[in-house]
C-alpha positions as CSV (number, residue, x, y, z in Angstrom):
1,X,0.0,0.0,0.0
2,X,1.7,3.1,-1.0
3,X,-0.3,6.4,0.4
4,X,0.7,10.2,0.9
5,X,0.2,11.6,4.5
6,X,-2.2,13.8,2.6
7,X,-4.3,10.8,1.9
8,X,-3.7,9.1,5.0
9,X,-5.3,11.9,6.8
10,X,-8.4,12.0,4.6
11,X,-8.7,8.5,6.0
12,X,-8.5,9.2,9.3
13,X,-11.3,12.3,9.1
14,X,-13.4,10.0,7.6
15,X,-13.0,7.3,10.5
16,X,-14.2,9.9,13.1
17,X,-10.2,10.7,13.8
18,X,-9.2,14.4,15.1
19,X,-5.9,16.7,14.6
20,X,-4.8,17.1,18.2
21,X,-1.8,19.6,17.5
22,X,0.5,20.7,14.4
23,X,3.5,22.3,15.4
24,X,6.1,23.6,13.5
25,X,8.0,20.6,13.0
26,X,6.9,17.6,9.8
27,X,4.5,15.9,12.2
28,X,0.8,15.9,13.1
29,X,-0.5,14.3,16.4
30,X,-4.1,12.3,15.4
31,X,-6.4,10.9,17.5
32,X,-9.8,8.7,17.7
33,X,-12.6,8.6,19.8
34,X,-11.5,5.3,21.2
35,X,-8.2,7.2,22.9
36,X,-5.5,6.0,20.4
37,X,-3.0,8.6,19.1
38,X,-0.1,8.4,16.6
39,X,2.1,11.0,14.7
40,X,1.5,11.3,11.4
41,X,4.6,12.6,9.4
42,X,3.8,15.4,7.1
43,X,6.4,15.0,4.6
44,X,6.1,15.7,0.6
45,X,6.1,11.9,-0.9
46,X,4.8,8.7,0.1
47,X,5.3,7.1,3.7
48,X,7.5,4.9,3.9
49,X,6.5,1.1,4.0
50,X,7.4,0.0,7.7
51,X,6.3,3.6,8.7
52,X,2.5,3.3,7.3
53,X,2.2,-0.5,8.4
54,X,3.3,0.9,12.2
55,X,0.9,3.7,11.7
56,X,-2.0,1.3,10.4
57,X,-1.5,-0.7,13.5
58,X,-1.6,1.7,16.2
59,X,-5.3,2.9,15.6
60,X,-6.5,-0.7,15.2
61,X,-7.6,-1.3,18.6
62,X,-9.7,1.6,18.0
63,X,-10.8,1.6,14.2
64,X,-10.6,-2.3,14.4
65,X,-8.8,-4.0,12.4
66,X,-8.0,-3.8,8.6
67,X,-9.9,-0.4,9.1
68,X,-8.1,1.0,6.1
69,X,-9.4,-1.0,3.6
């Protein structure tokens, strides 16, 4: 799965997920209803591979799982 972190947060709005807090730095703190939270990098480009899958697995005890597809 190759995404953007444009697209990835698309995802996550549509999922019920908030923007906590942008700062000035390339990362974006998320959250869900359910309590989980990740950063979300903010870089031009694709994430990388192990860096989506990580991602993808931290809001699953919240979005369940697979809840990207």
């Amino acid at each position: 799965m190759v995404v953007t972190s444009r697209e990835l947060t698309k995802l996550l709005q549509s999922k019920g997920c908030t923007l906590d807090r942008s700062g000035k730095g390339s990362h974006q703190i998320w959250s869900c209803p359910g309590g989980c939270r990740n950063a979300i990098p903010t870089h031009r480009g694709d994430i990388p591979t192990g860096t989506l899958r990580s991602i993808l697995k931290s809001f699953e005890p919240c979005l369940g799982k697979e809840w990207w597809k």
